[in-house]
C-alpha beads as a LAMMPS data file, in Angstrom:
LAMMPS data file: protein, C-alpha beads

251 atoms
250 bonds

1 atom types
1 bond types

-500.0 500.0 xlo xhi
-500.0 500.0 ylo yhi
-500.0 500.0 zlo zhi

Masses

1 110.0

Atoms # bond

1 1 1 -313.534 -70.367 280.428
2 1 1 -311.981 -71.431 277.003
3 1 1 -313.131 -74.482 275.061
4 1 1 -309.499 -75.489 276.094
5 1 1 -309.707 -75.091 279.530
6 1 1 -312.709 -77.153 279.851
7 1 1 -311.044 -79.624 278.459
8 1 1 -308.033 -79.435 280.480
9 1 1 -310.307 -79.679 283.031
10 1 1 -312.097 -82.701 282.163
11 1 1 -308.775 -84.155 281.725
12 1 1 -308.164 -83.687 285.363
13 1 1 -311.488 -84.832 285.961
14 1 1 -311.300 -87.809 284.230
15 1 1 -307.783 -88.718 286.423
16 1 1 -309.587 -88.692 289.539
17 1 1 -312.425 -90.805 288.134
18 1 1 -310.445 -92.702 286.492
19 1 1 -308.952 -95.385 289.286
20 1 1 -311.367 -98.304 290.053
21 1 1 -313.102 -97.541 287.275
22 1 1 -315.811 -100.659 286.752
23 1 1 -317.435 -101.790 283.437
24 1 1 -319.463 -99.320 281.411
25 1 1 -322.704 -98.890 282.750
26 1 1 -326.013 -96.954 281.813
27 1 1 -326.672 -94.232 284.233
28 1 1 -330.260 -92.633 284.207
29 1 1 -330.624 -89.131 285.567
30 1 1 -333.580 -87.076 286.415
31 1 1 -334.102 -83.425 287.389
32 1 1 -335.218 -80.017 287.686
33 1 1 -333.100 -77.909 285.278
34 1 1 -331.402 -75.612 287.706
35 1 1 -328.063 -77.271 287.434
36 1 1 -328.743 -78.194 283.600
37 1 1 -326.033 -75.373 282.251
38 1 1 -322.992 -76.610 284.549
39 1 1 -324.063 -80.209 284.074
40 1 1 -324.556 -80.227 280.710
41 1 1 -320.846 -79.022 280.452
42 1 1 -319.517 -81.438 283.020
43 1 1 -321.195 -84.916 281.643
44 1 1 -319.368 -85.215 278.273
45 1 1 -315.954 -85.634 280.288
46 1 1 -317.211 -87.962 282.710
47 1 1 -318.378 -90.102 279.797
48 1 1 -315.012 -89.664 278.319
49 1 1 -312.977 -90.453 281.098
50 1 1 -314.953 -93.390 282.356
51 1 1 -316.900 -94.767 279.283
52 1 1 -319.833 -94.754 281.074
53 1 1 -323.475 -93.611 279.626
54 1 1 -325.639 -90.992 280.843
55 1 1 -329.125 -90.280 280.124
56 1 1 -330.542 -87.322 281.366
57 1 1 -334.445 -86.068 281.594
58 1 1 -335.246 -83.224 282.775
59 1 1 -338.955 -81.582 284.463
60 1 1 -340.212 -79.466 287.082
61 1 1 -339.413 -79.361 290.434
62 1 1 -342.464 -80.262 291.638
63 1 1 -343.769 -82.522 289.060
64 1 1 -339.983 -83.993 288.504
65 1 1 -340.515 -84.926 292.820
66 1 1 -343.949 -86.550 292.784
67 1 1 -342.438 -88.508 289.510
68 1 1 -340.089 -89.726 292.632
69 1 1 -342.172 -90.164 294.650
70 1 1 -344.838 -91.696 293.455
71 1 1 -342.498 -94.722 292.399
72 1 1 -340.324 -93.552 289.142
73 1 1 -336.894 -94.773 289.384
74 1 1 -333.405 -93.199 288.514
75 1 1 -330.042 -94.310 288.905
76 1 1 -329.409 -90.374 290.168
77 1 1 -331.974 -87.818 291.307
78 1 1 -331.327 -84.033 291.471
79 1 1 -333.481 -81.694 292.334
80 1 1 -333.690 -78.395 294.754
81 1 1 -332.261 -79.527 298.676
82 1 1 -335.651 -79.219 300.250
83 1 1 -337.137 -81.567 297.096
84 1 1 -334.192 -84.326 298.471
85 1 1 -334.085 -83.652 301.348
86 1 1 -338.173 -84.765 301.269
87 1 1 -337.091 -87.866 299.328
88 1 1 -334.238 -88.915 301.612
89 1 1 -336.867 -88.879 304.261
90 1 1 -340.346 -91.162 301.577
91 1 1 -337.575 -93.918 300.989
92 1 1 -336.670 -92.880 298.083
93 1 1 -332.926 -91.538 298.288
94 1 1 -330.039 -93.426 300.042
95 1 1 -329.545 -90.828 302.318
96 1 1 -325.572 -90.887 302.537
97 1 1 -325.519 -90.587 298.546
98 1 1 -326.841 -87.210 299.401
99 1 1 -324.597 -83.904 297.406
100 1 1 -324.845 -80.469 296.932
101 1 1 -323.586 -79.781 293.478
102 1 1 -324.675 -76.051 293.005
103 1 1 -326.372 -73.028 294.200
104 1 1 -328.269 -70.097 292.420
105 1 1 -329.842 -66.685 293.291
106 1 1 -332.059 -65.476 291.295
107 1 1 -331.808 -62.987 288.343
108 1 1 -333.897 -60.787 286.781
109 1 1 -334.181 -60.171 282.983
110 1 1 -335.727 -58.116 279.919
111 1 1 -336.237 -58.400 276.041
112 1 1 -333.082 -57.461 274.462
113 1 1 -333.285 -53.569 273.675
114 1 1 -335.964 -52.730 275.835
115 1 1 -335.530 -49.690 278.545
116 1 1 -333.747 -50.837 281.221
117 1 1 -335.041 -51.105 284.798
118 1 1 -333.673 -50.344 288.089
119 1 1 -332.716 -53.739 289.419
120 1 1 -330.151 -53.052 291.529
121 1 1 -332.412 -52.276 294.375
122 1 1 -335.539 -53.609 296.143
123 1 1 -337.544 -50.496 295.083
124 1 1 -336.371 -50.661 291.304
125 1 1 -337.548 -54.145 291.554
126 1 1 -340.903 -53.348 293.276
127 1 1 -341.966 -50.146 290.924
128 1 1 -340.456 -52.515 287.905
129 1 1 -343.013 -54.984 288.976
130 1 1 -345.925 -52.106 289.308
131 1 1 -344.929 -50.660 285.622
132 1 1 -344.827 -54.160 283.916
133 1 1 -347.812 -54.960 282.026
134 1 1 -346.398 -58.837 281.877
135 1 1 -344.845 -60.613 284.490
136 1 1 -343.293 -64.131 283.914
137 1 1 -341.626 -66.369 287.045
138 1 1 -341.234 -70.259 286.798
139 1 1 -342.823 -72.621 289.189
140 1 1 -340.015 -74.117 290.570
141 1 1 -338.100 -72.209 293.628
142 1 1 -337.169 -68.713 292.032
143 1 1 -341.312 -68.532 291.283
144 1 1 -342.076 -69.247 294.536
145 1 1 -340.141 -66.816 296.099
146 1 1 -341.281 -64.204 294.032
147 1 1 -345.101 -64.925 294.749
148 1 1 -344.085 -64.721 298.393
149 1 1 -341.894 -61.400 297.892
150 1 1 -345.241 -59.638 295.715
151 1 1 -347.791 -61.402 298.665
152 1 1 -344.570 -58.983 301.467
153 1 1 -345.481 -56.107 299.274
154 1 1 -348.686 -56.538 299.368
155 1 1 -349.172 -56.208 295.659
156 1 1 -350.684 -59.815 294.456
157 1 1 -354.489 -58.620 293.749
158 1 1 -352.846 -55.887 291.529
159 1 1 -350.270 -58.060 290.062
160 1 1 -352.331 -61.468 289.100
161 1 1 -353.731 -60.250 286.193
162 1 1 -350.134 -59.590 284.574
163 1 1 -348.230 -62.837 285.716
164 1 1 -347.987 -65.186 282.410
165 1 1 -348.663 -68.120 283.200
166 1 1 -345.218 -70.765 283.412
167 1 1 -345.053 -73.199 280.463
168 1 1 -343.430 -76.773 281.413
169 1 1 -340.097 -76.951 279.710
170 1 1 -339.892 -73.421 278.836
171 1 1 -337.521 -71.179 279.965
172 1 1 -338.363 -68.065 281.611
173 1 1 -335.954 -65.610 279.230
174 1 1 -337.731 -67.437 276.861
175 1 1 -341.039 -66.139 277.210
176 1 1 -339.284 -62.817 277.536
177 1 1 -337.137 -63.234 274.712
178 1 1 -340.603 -63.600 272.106
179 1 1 -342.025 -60.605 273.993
180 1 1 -344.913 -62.529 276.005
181 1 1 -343.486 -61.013 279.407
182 1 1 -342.034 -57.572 279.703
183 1 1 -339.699 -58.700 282.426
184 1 1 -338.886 -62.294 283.806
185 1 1 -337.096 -64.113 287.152
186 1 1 -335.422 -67.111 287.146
187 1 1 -332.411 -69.146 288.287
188 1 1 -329.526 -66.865 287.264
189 1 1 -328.501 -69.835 285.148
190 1 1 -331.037 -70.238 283.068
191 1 1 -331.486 -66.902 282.340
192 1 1 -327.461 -66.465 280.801
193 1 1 -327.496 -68.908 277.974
194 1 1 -330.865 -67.205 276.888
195 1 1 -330.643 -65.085 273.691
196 1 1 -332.388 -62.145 272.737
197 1 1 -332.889 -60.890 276.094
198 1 1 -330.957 -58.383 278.501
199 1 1 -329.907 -59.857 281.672
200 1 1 -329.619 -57.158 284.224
201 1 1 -328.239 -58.796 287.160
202 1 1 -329.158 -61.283 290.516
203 1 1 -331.961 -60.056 292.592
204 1 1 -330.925 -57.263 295.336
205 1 1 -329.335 -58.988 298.408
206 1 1 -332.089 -57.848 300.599
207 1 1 -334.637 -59.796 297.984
208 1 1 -332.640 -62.464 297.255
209 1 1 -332.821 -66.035 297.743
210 1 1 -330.117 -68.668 297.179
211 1 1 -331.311 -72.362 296.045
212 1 1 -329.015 -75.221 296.704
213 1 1 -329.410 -78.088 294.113
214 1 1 -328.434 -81.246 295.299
215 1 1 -328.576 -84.988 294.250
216 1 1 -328.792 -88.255 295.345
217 1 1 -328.622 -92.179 294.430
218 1 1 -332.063 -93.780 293.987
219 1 1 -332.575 -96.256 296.451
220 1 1 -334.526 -98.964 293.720
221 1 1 -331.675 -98.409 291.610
222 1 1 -329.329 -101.052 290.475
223 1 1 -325.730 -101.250 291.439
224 1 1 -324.657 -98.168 292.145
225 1 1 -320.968 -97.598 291.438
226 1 1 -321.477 -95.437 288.662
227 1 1 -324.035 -93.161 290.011
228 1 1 -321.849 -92.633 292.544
229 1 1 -319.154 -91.509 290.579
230 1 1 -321.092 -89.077 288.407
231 1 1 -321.299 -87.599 291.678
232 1 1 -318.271 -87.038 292.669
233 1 1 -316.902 -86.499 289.366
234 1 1 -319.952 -83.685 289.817
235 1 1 -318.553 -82.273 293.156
236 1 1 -315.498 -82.398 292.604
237 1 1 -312.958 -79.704 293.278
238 1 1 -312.287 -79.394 289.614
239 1 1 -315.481 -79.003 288.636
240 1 1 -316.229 -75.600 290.603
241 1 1 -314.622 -73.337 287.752
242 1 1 -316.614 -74.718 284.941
243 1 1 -320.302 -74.391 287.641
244 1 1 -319.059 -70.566 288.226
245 1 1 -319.017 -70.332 284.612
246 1 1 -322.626 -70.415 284.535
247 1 1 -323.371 -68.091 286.651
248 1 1 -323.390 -70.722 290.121
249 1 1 -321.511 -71.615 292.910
250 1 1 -320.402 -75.029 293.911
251 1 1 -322.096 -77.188 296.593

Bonds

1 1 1 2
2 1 2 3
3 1 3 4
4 1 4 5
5 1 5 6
6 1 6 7
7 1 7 8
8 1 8 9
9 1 9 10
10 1 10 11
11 1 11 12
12 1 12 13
13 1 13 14
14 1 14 15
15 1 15 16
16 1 16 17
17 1 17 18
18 1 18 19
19 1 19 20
20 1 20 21
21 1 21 22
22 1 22 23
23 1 23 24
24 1 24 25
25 1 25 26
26 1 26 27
27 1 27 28
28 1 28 29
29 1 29 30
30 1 30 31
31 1 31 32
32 1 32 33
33 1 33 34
34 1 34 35
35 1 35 36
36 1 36 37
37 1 37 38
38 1 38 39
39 1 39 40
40 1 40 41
41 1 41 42
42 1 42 43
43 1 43 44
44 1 44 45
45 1 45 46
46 1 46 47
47 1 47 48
48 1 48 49
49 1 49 50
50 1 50 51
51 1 51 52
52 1 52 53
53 1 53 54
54 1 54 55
55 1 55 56
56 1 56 57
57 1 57 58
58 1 58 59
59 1 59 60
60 1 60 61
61 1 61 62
62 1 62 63
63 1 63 64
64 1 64 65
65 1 65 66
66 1 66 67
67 1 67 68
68 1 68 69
69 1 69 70
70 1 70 71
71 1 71 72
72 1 72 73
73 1 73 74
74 1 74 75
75 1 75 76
76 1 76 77
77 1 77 78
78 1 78 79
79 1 79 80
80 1 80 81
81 1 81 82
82 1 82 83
83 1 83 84
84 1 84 85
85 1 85 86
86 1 86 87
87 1 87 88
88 1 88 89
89 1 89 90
90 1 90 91
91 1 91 92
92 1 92 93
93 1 93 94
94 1 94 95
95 1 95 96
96 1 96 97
97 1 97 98
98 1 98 99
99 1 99 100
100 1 100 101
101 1 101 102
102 1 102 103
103 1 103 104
104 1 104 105
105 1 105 106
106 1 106 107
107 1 107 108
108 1 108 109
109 1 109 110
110 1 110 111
111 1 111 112
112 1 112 113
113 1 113 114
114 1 114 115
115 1 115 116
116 1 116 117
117 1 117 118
118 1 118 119
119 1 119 120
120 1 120 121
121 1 121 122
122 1 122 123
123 1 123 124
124 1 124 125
125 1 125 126
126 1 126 127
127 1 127 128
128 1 128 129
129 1 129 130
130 1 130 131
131 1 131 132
132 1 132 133
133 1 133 134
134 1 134 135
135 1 135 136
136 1 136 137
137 1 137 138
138 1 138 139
139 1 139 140
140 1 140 141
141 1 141 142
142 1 142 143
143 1 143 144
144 1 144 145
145 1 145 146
146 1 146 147
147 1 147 148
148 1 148 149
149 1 149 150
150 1 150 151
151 1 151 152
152 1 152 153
153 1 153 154
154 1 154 155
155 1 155 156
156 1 156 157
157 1 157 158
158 1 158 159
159 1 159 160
160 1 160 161
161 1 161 162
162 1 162 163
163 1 163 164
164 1 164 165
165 1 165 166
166 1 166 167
167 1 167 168
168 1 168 169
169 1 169 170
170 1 170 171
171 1 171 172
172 1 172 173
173 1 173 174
174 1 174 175
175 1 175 176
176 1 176 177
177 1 177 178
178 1 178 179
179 1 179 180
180 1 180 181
181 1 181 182
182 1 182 183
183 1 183 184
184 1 184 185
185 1 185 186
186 1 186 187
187 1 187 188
188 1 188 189
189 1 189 190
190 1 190 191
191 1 191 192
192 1 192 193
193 1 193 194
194 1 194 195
195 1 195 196
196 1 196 197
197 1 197 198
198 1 198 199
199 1 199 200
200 1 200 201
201 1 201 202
202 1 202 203
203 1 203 204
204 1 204 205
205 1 205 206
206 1 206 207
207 1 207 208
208 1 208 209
209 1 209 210
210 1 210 211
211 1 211 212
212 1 212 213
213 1 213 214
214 1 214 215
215 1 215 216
216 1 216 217
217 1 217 218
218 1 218 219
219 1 219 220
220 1 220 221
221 1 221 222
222 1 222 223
223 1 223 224
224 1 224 225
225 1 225 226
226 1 226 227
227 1 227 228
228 1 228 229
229 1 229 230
230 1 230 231
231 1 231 232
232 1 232 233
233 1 233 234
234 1 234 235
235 1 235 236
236 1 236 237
237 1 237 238
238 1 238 239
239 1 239 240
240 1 240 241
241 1 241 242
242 1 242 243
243 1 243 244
244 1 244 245
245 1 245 246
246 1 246 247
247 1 247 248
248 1 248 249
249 1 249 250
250 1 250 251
């Protein structure tokens, strides 16, 4: 999509946001970066077309949840489905606030120029894995899925040694990108806006594993008309082309 059709799109956006509009208001978000590509494209329009504010941090699944849940407070949480879905059930997240904005598989990736790999089946995935010397995964949902798809192959005592070690913050393609992991699985994206690596494609079906990110008003948090709007301005039908532009679907 064109720098022109986004904004078109916002335009639209902004009509549907635009009725009942209330005063400008401050709207705190926190999250896992999963969504951050399509979001990051999607909040400059809502802050155009309502004047509204948004502040956005972003962490780790899990150490973005206990943040939650041990008492932090956002105007908007979103995080993986299961992460709200725990939330919704501690208190924390008014439970019919509750959105899916996107969902992911996961890719796989190299350093730009290396040989390529077979990753267009579970077997050029699984002797990938057994060639690699370095093997990088985040902690968040796409790591855990591949621990659990090495533990299936029974391959983790001869793959620990070679799996670097996440860094908070950092992008997977990242730590492939600077050469500190021969090849690297993440979100699919995360792994697109990455440069200086070769992104070969999602995960084979029979390997895959879709993640639905979803989000949800904090219960603590103050009035919530706002919030509430990011997230439909978020979910709405508008929005999908500019979330499949990052390599996700909507809801």
């Amino acid at each position: 999509m064109t720098m022109g059709a986004l904004v078109a799109t916002w335009a639209t956006l902004g009509a549907v946001m635009l009725t009942g509009v209330a005063a400008a208001a401050e709207i705190k978000v926190i999250g896992s970066p999963g969504t951050r590509e399509p979001y990051t494209l999607l909040v400059p329009g809502f802050e155009k077309a309502t004047g509204h504010k948004v502040t956005t941090t972003w962490g780790g699944v899990t150490a973005t949840a206990k943040r939650v849940a041990d008492g932090e407070v956002a105007d908007v949480v979103m995080l993986p489905a299961a992460q709200i879905d725990e939330l919704i059930k501690l208190g924390k997240i008014v439970p019919d606030s509750r959105v899916n904005v996107a969902s992911s598989g996961i890719g796989v990736a190299i350093r730009a120029g290396a040989p390529k790999i077979d990753a267009a089946s579970s077997d050029g995935i699984r002797k990938a894995l057994l060639a690699a010397r370095t093997i990088a995964y985040s902690a968040g949902p796409s790591g855990i899925h591949m621990e659990r798809l090495i533990a299936r192959w029974g391959l983790t005592d001869q793959l620990k040694a070679r799996i670097v070690p996440p860094i908070p913050n950092v992008p997977i393609g990242e730590v492939v990108a600077r050469g500190d992991a021969e090849i690297g699985f993440q979100q699919v994206s995360e792994l697109l806006p990455v440069k200086g690596i070769d992104y070969l494609g999602a995960l084979p079906a029979d390997i895959q594993e879709i993640t639905v990110f979803s989000a949800g008003v904090h219960k603590a948090a103050g009035p919530t008309d706002a919030a509430r709007a990011l997230l439909k301005f978020l979910t709405a039908p508008e929005a999908a082309a500019i979330i499949r532009k990052t390599g996700m679907e909507p809801g």
